[in-house]
Biopython code that builds the backbone (N, CA, C, O; Angstrom):
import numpy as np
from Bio.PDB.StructureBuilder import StructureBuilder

atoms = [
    (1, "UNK", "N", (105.233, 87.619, 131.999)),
    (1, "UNK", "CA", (105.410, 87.857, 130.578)),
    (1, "UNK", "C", (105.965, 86.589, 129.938)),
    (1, "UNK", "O", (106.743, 85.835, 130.523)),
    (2, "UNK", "N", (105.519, 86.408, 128.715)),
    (2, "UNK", "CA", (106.214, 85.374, 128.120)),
    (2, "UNK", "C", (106.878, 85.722, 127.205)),
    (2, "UNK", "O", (106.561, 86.771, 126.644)),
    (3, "UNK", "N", (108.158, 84.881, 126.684)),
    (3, "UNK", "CA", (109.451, 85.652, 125.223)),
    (3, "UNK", "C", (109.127, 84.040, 124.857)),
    (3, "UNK", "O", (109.013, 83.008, 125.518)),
    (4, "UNK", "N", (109.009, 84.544, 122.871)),
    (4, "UNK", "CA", (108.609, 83.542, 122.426)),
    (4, "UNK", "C", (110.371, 83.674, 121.802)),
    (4, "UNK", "O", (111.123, 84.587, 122.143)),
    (5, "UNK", "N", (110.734, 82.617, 120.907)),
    (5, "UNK", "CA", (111.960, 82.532, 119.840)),
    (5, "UNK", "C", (111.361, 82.287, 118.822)),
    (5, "UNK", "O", (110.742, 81.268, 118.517)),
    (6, "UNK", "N", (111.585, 83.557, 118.056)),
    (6, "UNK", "CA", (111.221, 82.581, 116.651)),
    (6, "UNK", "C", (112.655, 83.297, 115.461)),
    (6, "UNK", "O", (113.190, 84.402, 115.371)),
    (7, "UNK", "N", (112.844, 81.817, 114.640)),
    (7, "UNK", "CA", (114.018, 82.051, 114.136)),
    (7, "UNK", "C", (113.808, 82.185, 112.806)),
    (7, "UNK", "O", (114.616, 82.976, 112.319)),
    (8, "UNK", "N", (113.042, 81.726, 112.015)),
    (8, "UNK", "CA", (112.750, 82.306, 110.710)),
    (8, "UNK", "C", (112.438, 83.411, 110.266)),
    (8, "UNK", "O", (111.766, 84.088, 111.044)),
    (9, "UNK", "N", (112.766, 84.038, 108.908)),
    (9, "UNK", "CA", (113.179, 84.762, 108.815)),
    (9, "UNK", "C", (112.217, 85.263, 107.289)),
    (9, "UNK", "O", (112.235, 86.336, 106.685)),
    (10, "UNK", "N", (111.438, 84.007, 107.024)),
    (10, "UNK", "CA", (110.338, 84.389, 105.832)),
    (10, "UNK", "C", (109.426, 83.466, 105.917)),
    (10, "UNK", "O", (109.571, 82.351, 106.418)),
    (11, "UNK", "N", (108.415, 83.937, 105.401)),
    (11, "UNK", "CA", (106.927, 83.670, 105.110)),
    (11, "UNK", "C", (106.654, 81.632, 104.737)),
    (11, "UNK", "O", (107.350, 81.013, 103.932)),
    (12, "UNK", "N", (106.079, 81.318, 105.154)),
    (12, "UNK", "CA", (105.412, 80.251, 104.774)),
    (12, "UNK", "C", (104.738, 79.695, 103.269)),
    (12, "UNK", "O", (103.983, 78.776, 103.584)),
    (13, "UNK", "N", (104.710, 79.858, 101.948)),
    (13, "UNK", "CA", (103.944, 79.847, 100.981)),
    (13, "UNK", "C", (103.558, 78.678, 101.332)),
    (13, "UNK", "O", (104.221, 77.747, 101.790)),
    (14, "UNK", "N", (101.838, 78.797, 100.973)),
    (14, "UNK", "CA", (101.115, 77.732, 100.492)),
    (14, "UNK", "C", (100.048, 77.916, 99.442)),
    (14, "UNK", "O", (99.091, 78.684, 99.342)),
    (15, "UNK", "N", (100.453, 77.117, 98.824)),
    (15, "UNK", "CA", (99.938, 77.135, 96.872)),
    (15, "UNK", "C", (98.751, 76.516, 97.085)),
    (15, "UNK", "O", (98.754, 75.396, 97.597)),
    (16, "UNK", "N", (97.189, 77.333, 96.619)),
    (16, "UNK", "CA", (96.091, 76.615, 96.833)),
    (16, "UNK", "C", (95.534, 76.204, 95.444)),
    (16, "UNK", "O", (96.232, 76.087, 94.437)),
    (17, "UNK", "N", (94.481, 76.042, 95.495)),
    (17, "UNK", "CA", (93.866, 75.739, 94.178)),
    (17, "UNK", "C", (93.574, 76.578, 93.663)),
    (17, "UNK", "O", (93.652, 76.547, 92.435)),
    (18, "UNK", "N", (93.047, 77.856, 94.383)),
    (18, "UNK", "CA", (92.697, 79.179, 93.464)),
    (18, "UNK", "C", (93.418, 80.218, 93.707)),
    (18, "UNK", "O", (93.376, 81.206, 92.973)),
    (19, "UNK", "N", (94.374, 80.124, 95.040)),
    (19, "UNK", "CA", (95.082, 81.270, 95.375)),
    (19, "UNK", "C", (96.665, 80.739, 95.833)),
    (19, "UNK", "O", (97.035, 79.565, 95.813)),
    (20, "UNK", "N", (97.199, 81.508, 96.101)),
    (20, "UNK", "CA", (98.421, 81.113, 97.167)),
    (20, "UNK", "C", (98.273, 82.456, 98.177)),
    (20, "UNK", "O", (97.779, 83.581, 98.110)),
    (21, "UNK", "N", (99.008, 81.636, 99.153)),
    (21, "UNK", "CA", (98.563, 82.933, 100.846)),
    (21, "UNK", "C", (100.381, 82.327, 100.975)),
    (21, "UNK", "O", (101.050, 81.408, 100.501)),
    (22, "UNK", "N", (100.634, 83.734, 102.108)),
    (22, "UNK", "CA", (102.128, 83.293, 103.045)),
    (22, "UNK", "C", (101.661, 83.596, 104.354)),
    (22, "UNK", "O", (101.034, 84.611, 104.657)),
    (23, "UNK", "N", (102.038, 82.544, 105.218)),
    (23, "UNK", "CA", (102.085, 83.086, 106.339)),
    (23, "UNK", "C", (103.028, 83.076, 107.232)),
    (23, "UNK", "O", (103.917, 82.229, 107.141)),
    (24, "UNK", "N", (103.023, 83.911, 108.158)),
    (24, "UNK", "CA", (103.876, 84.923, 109.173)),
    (24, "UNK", "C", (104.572, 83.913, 109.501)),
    (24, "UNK", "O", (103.808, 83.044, 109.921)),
    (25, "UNK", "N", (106.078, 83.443, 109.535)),
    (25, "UNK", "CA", (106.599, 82.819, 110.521)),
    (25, "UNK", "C", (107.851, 83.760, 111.036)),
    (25, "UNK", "O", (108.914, 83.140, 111.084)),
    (26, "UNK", "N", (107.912, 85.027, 111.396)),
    (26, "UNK", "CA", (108.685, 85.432, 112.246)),
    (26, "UNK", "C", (108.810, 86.546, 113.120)),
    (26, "UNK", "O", (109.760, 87.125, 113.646)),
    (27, "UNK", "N", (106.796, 86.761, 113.120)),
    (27, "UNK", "CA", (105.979, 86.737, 114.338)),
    (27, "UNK", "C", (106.138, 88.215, 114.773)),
    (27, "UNK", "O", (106.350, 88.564, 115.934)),
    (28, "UNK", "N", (106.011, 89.044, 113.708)),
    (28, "UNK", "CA", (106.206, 90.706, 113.163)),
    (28, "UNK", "C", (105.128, 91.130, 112.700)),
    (28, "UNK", "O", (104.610, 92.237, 112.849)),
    (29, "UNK", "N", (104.622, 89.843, 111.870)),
    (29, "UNK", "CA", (102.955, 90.182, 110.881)),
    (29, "UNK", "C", (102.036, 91.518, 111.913)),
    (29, "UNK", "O", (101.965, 91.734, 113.123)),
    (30, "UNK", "N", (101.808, 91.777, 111.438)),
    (30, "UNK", "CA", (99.902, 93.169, 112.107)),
    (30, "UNK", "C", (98.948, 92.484, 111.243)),
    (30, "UNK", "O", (97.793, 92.829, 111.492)),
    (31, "UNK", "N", (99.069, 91.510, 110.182)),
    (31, "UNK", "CA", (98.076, 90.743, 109.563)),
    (31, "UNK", "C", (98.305, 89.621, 109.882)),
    (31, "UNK", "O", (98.341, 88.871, 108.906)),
    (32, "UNK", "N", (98.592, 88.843, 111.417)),
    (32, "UNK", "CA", (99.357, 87.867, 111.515)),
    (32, "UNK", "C", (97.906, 86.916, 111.543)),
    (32, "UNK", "O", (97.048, 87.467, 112.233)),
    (33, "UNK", "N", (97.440, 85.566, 110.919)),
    (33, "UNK", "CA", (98.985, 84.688, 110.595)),
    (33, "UNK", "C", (99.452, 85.127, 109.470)),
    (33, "UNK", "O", (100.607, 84.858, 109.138)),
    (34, "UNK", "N", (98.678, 85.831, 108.741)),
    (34, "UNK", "CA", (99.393, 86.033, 107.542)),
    (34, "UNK", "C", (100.549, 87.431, 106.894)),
    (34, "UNK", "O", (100.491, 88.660, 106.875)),
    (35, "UNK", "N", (101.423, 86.500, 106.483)),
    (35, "UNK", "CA", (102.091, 87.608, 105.815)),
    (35, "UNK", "C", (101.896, 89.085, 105.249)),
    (35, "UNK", "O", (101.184, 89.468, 104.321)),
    (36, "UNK", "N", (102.878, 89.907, 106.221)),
    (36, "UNK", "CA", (102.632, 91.426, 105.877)),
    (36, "UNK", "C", (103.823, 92.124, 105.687)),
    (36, "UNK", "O", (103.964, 93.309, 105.986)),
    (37, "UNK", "N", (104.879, 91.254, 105.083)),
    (37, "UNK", "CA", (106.564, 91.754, 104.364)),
    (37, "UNK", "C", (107.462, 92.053, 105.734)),
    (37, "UNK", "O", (108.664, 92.306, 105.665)),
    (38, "UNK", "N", (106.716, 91.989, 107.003)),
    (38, "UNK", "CA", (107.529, 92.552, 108.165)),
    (38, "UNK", "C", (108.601, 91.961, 108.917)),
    (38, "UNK", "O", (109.278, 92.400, 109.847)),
    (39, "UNK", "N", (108.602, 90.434, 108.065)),
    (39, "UNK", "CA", (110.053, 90.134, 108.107)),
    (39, "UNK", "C", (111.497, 90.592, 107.521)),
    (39, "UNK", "O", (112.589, 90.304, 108.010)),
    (40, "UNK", "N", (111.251, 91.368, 106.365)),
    (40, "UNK", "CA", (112.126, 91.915, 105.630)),
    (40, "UNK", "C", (112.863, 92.904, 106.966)),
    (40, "UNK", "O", (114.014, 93.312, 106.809)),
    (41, "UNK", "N", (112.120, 93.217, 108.205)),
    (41, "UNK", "CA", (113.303, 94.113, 109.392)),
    (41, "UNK", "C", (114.398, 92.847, 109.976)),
    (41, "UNK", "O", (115.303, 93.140, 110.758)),
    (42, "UNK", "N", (114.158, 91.247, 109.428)),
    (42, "UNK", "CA", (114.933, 90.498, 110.261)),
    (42, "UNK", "C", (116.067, 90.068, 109.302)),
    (42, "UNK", "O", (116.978, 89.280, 109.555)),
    (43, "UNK", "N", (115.848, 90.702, 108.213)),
    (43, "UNK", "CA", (117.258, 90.162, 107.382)),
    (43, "UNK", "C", (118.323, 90.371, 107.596)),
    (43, "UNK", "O", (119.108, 89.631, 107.002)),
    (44, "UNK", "N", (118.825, 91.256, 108.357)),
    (44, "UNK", "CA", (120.043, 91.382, 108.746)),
    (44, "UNK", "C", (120.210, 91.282, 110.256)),
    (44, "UNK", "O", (120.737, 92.193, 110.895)),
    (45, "UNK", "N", (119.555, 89.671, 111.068)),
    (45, "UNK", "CA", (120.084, 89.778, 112.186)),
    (45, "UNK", "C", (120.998, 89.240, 111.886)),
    (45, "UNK", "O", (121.251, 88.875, 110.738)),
    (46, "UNK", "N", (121.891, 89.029, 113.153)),
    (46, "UNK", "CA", (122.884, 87.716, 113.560)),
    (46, "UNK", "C", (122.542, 86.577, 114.186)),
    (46, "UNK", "O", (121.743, 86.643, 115.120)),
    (47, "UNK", "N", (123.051, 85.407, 113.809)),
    (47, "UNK", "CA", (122.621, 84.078, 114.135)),
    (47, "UNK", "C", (123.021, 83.953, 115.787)),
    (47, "UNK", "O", (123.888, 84.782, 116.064)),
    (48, "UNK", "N", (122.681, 83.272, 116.746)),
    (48, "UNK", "CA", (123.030, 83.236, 117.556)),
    (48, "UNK", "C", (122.839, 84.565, 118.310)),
    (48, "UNK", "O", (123.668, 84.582, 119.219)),
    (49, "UNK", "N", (121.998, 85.831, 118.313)),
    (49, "UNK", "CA", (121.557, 86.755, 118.717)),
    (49, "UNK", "C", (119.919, 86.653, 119.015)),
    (49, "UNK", "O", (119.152, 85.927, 118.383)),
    (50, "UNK", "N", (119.490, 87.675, 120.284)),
    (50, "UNK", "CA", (118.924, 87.648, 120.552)),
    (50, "UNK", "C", (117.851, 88.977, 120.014)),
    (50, "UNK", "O", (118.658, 89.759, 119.513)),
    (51, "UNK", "N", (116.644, 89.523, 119.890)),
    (51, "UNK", "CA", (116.537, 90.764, 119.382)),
    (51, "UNK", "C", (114.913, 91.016, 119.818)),
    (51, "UNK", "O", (114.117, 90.093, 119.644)),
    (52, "UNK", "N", (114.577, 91.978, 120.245)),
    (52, "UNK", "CA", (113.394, 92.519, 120.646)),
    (52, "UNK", "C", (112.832, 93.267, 120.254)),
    (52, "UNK", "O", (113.077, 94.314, 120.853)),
    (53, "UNK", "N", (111.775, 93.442, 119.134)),
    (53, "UNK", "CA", (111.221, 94.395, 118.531)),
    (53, "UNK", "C", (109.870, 95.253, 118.709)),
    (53, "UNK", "O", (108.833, 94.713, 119.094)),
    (54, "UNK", "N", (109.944, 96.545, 118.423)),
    (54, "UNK", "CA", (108.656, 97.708, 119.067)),
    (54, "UNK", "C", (108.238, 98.062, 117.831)),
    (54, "UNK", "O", (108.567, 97.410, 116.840)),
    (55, "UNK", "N", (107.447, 99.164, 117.769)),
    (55, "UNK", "CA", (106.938, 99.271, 116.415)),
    (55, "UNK", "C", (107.717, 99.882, 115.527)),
    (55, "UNK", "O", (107.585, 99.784, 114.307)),
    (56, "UNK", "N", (108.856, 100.767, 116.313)),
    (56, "UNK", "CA", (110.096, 101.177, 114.995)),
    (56, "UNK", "C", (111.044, 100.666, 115.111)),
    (56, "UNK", "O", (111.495, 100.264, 114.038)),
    (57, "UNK", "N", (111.704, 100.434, 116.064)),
    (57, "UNK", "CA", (112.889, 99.477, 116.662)),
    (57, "UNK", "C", (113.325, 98.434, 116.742)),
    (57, "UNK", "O", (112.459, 97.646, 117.121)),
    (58, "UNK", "N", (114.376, 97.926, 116.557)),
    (58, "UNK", "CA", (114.943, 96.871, 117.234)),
    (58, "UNK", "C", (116.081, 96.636, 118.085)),
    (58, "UNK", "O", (117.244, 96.992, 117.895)),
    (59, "UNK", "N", (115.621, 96.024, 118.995)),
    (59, "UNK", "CA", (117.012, 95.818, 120.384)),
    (59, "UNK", "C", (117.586, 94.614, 120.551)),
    (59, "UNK", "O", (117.093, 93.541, 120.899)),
    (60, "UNK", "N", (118.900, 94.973, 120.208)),
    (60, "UNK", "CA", (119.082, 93.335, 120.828)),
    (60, "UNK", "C", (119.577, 93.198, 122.248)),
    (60, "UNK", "O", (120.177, 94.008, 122.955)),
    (61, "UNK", "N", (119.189, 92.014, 122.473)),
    (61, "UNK", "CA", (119.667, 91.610, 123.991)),
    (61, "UNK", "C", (120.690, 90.443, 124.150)),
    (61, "UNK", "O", (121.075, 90.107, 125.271)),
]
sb = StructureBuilder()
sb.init_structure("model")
sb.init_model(0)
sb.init_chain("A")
sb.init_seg("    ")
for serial, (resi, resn, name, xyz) in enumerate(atoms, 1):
    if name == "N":
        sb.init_residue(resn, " ", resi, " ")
    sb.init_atom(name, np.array(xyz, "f"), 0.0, 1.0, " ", f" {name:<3s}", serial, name[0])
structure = sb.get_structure()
């Protein structure tokens, strides 16, 4: 198995010429790469914590 880290905590914006898109940087997305609000479950980790997430849950380790 592999455990990735990812520490951000919101979306990527990038402003195009006809659109703007966000994408996923904290690897929760189901529309991944792109942004699907499913970082809003990481706003209240703790820094220096570890945390493992299922489709309703989160654990930390």
């Amino acid at each position: 198995m592999r455990l990735v880290k990812l520490t951000e905590k919101s979306p990527e914006k990038i402003e195009g010429k006809d659109k703007t898109i966000f994408i996923c940087r904290c690897g929760l997305s189901k529309k991944f790469p792109y942004c699907d609000g499913s970082h809003k479950r990481t706003k209240d980790e703790e820094d220096n914590k570890l945390y493992i997430y299922d489709e309703n849950n989160r654990i930390e380790i």
